[in-house]
NUKOLFI-920248 format. One record per residue (C-alpha): residue number from 1; residue in one letter; x, y, z. Coordinates in steps of 0.2 Angstrom, whole numbers, plus 5000, padded with zeros to 4 digits. Example, Ala and Ser with C-alpha at 12.3 -4.5 7.8 and 13.67 -1.06 7.14 Angstrom:
2
<n = 1 res = A c1 = 5062 c2 = 4978 c3 = 5039>
<n = 2 res = S c1 = 5068 c2 = 4995 c3 = 5036>
***
This chain:
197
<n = 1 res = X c1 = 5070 c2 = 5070 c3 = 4465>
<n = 2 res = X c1 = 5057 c2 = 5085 c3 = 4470>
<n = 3 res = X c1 = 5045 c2 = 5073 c3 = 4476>
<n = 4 res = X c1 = 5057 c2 = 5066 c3 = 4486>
<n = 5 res = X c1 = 5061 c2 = 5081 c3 = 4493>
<n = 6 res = X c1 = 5044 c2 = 5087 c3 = 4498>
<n = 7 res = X c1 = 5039 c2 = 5072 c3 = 4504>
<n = 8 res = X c1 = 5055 c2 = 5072 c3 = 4516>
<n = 9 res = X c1 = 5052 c2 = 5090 c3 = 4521>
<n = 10 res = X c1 = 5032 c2 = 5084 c3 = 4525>
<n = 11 res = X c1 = 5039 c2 = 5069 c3 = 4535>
<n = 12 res = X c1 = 5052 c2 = 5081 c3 = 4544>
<n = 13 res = X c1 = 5039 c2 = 5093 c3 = 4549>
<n = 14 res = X c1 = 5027 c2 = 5080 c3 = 4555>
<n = 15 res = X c1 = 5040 c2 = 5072 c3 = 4567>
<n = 16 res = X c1 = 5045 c2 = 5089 c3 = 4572>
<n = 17 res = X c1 = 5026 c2 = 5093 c3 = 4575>
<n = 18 res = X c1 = 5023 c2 = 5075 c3 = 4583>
<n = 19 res = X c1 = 5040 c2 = 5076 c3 = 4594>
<n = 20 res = X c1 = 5034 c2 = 5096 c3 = 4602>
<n = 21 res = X c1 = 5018 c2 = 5087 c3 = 4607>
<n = 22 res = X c1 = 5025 c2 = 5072 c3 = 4614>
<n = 23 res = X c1 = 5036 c2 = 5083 c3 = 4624>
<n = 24 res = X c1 = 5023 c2 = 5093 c3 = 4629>
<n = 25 res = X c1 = 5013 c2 = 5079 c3 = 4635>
<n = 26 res = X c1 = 5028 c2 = 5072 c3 = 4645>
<n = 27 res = X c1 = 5031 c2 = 5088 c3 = 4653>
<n = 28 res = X c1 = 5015 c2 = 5089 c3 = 4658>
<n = 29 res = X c1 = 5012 c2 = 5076 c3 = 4664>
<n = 30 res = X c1 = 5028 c2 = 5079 c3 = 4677>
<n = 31 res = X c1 = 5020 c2 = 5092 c3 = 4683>
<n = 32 res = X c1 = 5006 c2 = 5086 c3 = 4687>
<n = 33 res = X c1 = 5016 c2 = 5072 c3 = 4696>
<n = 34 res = X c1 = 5027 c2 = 5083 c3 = 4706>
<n = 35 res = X c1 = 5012 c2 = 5091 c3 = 4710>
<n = 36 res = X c1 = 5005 c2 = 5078 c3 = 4716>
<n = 37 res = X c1 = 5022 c2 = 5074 c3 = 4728>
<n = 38 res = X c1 = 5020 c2 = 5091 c3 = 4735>
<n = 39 res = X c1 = 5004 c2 = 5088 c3 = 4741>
<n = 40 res = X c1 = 5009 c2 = 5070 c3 = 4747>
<n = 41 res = X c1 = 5024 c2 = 5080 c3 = 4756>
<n = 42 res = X c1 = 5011 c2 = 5091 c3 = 4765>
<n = 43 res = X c1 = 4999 c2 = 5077 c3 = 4772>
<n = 44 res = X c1 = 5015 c2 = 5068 c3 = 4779>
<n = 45 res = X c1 = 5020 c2 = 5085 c3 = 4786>
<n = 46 res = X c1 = 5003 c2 = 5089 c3 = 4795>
<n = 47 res = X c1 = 5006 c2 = 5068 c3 = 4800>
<n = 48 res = X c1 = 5020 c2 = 5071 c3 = 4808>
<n = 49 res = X c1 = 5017 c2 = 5087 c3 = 4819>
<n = 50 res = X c1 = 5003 c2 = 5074 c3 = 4826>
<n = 51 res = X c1 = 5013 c2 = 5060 c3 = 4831>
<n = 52 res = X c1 = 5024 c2 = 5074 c3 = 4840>
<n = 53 res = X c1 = 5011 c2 = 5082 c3 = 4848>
<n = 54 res = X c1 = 5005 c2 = 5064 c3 = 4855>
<n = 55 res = X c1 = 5021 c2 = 5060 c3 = 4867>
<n = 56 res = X c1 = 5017 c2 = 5076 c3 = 4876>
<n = 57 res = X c1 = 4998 c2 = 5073 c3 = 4878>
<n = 58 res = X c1 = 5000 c2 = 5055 c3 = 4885>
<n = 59 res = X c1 = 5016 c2 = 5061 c3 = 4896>
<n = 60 res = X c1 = 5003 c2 = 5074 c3 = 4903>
<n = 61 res = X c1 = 4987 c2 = 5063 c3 = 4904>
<n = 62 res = X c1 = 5000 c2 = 5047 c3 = 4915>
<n = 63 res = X c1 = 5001 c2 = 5064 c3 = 4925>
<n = 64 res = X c1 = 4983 c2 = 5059 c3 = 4932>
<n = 65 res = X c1 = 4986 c2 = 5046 c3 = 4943>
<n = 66 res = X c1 = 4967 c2 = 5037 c3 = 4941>
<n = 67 res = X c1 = 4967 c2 = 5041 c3 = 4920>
<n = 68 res = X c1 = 4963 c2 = 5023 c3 = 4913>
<n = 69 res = X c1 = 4981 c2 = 5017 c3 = 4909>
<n = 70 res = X c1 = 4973 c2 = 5006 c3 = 4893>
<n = 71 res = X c1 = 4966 c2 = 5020 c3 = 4884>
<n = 72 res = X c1 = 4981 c2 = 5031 c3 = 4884>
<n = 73 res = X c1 = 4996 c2 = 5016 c3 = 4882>
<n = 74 res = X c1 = 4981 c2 = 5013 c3 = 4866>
<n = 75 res = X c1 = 4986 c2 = 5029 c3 = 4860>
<n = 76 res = X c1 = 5005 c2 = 5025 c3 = 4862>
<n = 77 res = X c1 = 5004 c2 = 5012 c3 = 4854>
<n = 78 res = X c1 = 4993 c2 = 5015 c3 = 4839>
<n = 79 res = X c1 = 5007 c2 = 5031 c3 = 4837>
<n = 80 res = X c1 = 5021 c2 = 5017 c3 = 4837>
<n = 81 res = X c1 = 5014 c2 = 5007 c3 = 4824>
<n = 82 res = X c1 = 5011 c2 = 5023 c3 = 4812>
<n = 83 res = X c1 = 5028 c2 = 5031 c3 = 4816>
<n = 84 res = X c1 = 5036 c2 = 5013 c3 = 4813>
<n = 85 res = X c1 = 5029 c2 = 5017 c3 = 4794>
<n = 86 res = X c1 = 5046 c2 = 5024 c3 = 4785>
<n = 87 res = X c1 = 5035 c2 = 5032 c3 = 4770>
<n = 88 res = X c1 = 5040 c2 = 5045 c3 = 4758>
<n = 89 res = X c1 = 5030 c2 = 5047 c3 = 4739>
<n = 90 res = X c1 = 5036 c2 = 5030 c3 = 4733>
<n = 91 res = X c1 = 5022 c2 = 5024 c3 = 4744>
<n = 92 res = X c1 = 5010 c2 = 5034 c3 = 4729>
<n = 93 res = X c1 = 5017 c2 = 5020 c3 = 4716>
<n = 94 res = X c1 = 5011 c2 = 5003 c3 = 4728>
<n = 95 res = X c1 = 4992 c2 = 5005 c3 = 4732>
<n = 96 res = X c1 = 4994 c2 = 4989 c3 = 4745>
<n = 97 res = X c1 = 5008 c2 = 5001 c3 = 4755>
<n = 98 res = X c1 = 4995 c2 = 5019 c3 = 4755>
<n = 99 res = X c1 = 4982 c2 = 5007 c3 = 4761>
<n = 100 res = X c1 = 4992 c2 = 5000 c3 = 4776>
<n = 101 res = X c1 = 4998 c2 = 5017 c3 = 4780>
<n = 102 res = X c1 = 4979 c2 = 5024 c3 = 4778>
<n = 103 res = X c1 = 4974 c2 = 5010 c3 = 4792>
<n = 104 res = X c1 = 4988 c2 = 5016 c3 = 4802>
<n = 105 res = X c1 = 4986 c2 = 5031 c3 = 4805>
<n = 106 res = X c1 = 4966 c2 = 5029 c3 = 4804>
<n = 107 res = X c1 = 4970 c2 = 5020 c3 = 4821>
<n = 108 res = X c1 = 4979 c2 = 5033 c3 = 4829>
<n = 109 res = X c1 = 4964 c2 = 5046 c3 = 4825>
<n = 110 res = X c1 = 4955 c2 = 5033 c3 = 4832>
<n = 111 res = X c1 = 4964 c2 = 5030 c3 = 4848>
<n = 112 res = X c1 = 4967 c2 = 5047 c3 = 4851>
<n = 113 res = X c1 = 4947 c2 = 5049 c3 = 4848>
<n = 114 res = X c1 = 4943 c2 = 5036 c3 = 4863>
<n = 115 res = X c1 = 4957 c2 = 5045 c3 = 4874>
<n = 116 res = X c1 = 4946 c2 = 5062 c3 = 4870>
<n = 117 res = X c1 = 4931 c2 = 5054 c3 = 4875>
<n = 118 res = X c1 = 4936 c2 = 5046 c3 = 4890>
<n = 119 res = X c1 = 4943 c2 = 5062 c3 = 4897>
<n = 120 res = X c1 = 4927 c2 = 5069 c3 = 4897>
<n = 121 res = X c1 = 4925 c2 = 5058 c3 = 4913>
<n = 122 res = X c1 = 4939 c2 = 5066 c3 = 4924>
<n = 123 res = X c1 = 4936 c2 = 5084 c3 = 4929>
<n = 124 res = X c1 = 4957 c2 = 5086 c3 = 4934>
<n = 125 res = X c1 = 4963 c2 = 5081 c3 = 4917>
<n = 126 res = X c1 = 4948 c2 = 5093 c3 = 4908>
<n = 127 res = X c1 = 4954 c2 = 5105 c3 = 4920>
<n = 128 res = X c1 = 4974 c2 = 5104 c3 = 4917>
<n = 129 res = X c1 = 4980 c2 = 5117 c3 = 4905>
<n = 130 res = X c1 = 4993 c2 = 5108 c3 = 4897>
<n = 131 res = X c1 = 4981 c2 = 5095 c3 = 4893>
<n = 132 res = X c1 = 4967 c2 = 5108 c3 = 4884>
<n = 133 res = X c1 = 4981 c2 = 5116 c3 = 4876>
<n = 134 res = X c1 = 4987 c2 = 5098 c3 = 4868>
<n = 135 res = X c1 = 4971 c2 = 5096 c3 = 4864>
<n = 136 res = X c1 = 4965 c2 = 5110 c3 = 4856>
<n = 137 res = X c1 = 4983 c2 = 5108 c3 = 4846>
<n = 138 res = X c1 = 4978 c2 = 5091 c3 = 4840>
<n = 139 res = X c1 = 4961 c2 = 5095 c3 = 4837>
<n = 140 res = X c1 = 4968 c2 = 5108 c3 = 4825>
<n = 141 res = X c1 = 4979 c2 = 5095 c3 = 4817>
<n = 142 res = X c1 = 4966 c2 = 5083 c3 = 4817>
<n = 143 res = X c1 = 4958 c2 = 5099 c3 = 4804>
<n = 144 res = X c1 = 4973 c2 = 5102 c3 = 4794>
<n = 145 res = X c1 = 4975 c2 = 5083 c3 = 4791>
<n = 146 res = X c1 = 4957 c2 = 5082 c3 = 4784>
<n = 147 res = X c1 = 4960 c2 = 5099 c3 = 4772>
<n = 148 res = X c1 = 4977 c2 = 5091 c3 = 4767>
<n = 149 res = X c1 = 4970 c2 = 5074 c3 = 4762>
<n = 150 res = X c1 = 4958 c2 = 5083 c3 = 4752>
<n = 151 res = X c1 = 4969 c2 = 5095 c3 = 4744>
<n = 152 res = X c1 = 4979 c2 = 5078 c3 = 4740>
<n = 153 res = X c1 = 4964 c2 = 5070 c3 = 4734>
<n = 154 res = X c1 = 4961 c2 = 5084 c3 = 4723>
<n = 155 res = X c1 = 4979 c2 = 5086 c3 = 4714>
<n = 156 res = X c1 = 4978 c2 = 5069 c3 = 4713>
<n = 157 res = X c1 = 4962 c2 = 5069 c3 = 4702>
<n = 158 res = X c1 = 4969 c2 = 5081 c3 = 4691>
<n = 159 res = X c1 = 4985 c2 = 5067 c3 = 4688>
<n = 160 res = X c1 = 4973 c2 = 5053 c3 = 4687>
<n = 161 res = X c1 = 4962 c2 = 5061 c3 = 4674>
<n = 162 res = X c1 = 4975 c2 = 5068 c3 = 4665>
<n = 163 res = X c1 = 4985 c2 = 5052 c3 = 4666>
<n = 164 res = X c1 = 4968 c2 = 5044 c3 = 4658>
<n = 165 res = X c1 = 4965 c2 = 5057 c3 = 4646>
<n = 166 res = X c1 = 4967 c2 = 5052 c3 = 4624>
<n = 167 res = X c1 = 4980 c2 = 5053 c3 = 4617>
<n = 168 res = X c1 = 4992 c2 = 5057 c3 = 4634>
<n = 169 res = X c1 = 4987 c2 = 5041 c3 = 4639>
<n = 170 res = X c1 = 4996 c2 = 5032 c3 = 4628>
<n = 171 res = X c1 = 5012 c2 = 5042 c3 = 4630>
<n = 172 res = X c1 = 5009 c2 = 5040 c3 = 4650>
<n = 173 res = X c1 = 5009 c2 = 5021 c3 = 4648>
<n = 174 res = X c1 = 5027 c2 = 5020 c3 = 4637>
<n = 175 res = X c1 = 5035 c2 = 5031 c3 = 4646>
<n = 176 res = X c1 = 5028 c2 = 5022 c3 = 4665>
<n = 177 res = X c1 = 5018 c2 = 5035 c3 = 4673>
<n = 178 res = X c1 = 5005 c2 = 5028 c3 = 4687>
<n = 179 res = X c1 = 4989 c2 = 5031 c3 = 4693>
<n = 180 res = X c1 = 4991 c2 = 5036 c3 = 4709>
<n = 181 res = X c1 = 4977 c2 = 5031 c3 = 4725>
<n = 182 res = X c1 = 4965 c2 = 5041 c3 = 4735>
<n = 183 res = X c1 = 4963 c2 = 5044 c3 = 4753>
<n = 184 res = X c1 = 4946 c2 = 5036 c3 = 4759>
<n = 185 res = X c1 = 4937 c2 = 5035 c3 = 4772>
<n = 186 res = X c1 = 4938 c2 = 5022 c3 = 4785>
<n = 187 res = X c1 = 4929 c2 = 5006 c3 = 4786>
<n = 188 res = X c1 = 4912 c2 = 5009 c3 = 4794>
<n = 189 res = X c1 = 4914 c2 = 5030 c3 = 4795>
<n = 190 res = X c1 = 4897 c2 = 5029 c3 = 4784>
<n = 191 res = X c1 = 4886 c2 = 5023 c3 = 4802>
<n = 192 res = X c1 = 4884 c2 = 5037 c3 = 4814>
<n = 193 res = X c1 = 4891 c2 = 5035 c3 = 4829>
<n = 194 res = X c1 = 4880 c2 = 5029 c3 = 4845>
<n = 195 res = X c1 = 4876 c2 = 5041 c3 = 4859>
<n = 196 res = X c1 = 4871 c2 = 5032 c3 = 4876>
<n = 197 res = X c1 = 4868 c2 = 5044 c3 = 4890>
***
């Protein structure tokens, strides 16, 4: 009967010891996930004060009655198509989904990159100062979107590793935590640009 009784008292301390670092994994794990929602909620954030910034600078840019109407209903309607995008984190758990919101709003940086660049040819828009402030306001965004994607890249390596790490990953896959995607860069952002004078 003492035997079994010290082999009960073994097997209770093992579970107990087993069950602490389970829990421990799972909690950390959570963490690291939440953290990683926080830093997808910022990225949307800095998102979002673009594409409200954007209806003001094409408002102010029809304003110029010779501006090329194509480039800026481009940018109108590359910010339609990213703002028709409902996402919120669930978008972390589908890779095909982050991809299609990457491409859209990679359009819009690009659309608002042409409008930019062809503004360069009209001295009365370059001279408007609702349009430089607008401008300079994006172009800060455009900053805060790159240090945002990278802090999201970052948390999110922490996650992925973690997630990929022995033992944890074998607690991970039981209990349905996922890897969760980067932000890349876009197709063809590795050929530098051409500049025709």
């Amino acid at each position: 009967m003492k035997k079994f009784l010290g082999c009960l008292v073994v097997l209770v301390i093992l579970v107990v010891i087993f069950g602490g670092w389970a829990m421990g994994q799972y909690n950390g794990l959570v963490k690291s996930r939440e953290s990683v929602n926080t830093a997808w909620s910022q990225v949307e954030n800095v998102y979002q004060r673009r594409a409200d910034l954007i209806p003001n600078l094409v408002a102010t840019v029809k304003g110029v009655a010779d501006f090329e109407k194509s480039t800026y209903t481009a940018v109108a309607e590359a910010r339609a198509s990213a703002g028709q995008m409902k996402v919120g984190a669930d978008v972390l758990n589908d890779p095909a989904a982050f991809e299609k919101f990457q491409q859209a709003q990679g359009a819009l940086s690009s659309a608002l990159s042409r409008l930019f660049a062809v503004a360069e040819n009209y001295p009365q828009l370059k001279a408007n100062q609702n349009f430089l402030d607008l401008q300079s306001q994006l172009e800060g965004t455009e900053n805060r979107i790159a240090v945002e994607r990278k802090r999201f890249n970052e948390v999110a390596q922490g996650y992925n590793t973690q997630l990929k790490t022995f033992p944890t990953n074998l607690i991970a896959g039981f209990l349905g935590f996922k890897e969760r995607p980067y932000f890349t860069a876009q197709a063809g952002a590795e050929k530098a640009p051409e500049v025709k004078f």
